[in-house]
C-alpha positions as CSV (number, residue, x, y, z in Angstrom):
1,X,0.0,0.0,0.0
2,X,1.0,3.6,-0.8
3,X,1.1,6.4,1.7
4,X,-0.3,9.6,0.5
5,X,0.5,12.2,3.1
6,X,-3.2,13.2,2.7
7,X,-5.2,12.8,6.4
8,X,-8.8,13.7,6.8
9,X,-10.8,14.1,9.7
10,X,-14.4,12.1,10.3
11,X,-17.0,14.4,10.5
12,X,-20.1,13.8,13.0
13,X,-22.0,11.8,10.6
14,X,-19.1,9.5,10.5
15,X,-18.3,10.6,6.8
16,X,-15.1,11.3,5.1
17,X,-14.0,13.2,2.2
18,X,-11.8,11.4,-0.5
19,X,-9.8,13.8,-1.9
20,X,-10.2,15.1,-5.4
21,X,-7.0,14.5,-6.3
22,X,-7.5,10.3,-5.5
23,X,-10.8,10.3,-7.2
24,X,-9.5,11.1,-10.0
25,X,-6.4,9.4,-10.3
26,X,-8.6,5.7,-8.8
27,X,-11.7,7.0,-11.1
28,X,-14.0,6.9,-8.5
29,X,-16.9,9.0,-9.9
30,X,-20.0,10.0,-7.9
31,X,-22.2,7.4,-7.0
32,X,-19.5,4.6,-7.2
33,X,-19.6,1.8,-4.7
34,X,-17.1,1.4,-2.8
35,X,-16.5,-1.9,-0.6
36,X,-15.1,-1.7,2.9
37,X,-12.1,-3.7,4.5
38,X,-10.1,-4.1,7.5
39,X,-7.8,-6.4,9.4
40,X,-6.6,-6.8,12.8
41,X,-3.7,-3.9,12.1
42,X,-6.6,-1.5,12.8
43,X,-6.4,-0.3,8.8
44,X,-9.4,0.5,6.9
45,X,-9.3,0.3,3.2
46,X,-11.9,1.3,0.5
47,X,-11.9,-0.4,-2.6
48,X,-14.0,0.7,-6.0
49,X,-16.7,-2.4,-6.1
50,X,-17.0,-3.8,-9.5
51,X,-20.0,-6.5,-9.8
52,X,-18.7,-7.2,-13.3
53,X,-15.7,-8.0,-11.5
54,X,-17.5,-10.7,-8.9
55,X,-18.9,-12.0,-12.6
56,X,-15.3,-12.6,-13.7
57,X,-15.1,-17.0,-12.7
58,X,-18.6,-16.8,-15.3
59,X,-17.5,-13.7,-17.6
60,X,-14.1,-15.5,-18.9
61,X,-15.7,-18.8,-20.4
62,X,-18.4,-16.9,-22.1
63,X,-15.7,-14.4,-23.8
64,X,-14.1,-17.7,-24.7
65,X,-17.3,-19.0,-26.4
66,X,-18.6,-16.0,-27.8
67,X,-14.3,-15.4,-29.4
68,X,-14.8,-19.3,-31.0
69,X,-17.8,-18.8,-32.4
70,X,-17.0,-15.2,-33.9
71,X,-13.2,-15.5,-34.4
72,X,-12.5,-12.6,-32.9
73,X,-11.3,-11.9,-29.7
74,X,-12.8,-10.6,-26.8
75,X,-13.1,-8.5,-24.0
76,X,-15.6,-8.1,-21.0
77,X,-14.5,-4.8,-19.1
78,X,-16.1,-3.5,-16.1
79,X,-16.6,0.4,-16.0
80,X,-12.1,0.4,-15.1
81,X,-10.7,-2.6,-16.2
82,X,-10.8,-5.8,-17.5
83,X,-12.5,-8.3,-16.4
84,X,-12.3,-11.3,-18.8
85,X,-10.3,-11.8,-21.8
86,X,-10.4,-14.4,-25.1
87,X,-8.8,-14.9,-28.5
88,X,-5.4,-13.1,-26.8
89,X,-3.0,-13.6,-24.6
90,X,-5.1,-12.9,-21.2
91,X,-1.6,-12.2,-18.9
92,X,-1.6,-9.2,-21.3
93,X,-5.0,-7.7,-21.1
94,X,-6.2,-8.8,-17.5
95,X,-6.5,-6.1,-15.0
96,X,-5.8,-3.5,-17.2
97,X,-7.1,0.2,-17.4
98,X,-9.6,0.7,-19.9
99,X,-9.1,3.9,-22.6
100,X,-11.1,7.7,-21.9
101,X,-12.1,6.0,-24.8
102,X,-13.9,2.9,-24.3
103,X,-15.4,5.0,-21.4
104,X,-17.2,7.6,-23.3
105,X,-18.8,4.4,-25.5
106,X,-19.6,2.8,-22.4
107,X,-21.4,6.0,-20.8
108,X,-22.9,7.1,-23.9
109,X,-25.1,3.6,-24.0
110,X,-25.1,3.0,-27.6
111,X,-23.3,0.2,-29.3
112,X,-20.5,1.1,-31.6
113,X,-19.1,-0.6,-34.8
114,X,-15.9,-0.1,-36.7
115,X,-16.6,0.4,-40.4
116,X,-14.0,0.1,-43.0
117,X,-11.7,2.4,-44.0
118,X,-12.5,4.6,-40.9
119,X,-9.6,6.7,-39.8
120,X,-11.0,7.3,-36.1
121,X,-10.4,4.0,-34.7
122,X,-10.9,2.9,-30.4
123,X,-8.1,1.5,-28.8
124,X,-9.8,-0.1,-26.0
125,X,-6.9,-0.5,-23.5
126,X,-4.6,1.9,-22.3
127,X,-1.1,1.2,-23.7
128,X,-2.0,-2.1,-26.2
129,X,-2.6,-1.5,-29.5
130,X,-5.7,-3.5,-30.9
131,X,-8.5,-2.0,-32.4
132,X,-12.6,-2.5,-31.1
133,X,-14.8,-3.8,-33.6
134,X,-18.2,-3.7,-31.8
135,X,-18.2,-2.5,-28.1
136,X,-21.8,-3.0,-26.7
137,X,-22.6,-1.6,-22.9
138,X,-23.5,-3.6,-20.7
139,X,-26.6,-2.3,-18.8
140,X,-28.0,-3.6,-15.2
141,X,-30.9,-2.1,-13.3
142,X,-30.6,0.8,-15.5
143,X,-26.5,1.5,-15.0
144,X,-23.7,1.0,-17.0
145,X,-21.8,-1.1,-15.4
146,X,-19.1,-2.8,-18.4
147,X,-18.9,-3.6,-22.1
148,X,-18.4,-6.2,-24.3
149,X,-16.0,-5.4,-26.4
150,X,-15.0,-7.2,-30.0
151,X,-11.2,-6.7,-31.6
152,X,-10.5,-5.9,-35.1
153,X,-8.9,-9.7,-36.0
154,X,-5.0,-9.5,-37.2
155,X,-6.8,-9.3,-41.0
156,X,-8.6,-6.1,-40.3
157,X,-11.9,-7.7,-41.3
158,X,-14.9,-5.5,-40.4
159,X,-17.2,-7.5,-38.2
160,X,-20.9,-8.4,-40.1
161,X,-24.4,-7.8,-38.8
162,X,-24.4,-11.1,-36.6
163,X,-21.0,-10.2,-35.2
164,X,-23.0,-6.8,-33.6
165,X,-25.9,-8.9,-32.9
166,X,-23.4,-11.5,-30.7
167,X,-21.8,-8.5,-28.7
168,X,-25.4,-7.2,-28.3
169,X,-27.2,-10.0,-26.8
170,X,-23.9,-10.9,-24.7
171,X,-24.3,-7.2,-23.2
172,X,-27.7,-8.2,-22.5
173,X,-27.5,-11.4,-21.2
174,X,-24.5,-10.4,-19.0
175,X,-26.6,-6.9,-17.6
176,X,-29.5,-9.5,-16.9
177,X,-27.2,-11.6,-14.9
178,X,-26.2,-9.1,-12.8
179,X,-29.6,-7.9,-11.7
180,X,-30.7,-11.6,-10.5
């Protein structure tokens, strides 16, 4: 663990402040979850709460199926990072950050497909360079909560109508699962 040098004081609600500074650098945005733990040390440590995350023992095998049957690798990201990874090598993609990207497509809620030729191309995580081919938010309860996100294959090969209908329904399915 890091020391920041930053100390706050609990008010009389028992609440305390994160600074802005750790917000944004942890992207913890308002309305975030944030789970609780301690040990016998006496330390308290808050940790951002992805439920994607707690879907990742389910989320890898299904990014393995869905990258067989479309032949092109995937990703299932949580709202930071990701969560489950198929059709690459996973020590490579696992846990990392997600692009400002990727997050704009996430928050804006609509699917988006790469189309040939297109100059203006998402890179979906931060510092490996593959291309998205369909990204598709993943939706639970009414949040956004991940993505399902389709590379470009090695060819460049656009992906076809049933490819976006695969990343769709895998959104779907995968939002639905999280609200049971």
């Amino acid at each position: 663990m890091k020391a920041t040098g930053i100390v706050r004081r609990i008010d009389d609600l028992g609440r305390v402040v994160i600074p802005k500074e750790i917000r944004r650098t942890m992207r913890i945005r308002e309305g975030d979850p944030l789970e609780i733990f301690t040990d016998n040390d006496g330390e308290v440590v808050f940790k951002k709460y992805s439920p994607v995350g707690e879907m990742s023992p389910f989320a890898a095998p299904y990014a393995d199926v869905m990258s067989r049957a479309c032949g092109m690798p995937v990703l299932i990201c949580d709202r930071d990072h990701v969560v489950a990874a198929a059709g690459v090598s996973r020590k490579e993609f696992m846990e990392r950050r997600i692009s400002a990207q990727l997050e704009e497509i996430i928050e804006s809620r609509r699917t988006q497909v790469a189309v040939a030729g297109d100059a203006k191309r998402t890179q979906p995580v931060e510092g490996i360079e593959r291309y998205a081919a369909v990204t598709a938010p993943i939706l639970a309860a009414g949040d956004v909560i991940g993505a399902v996100c389709m590379l470009l294959p090695e060819t460049g090969a656009v992906p076809g109508e049933g490819d976006v209908k695969l990343a769709q329904v895998a959104a779907a399915f995968l939002g639905r699962q999280m609200e049971e």
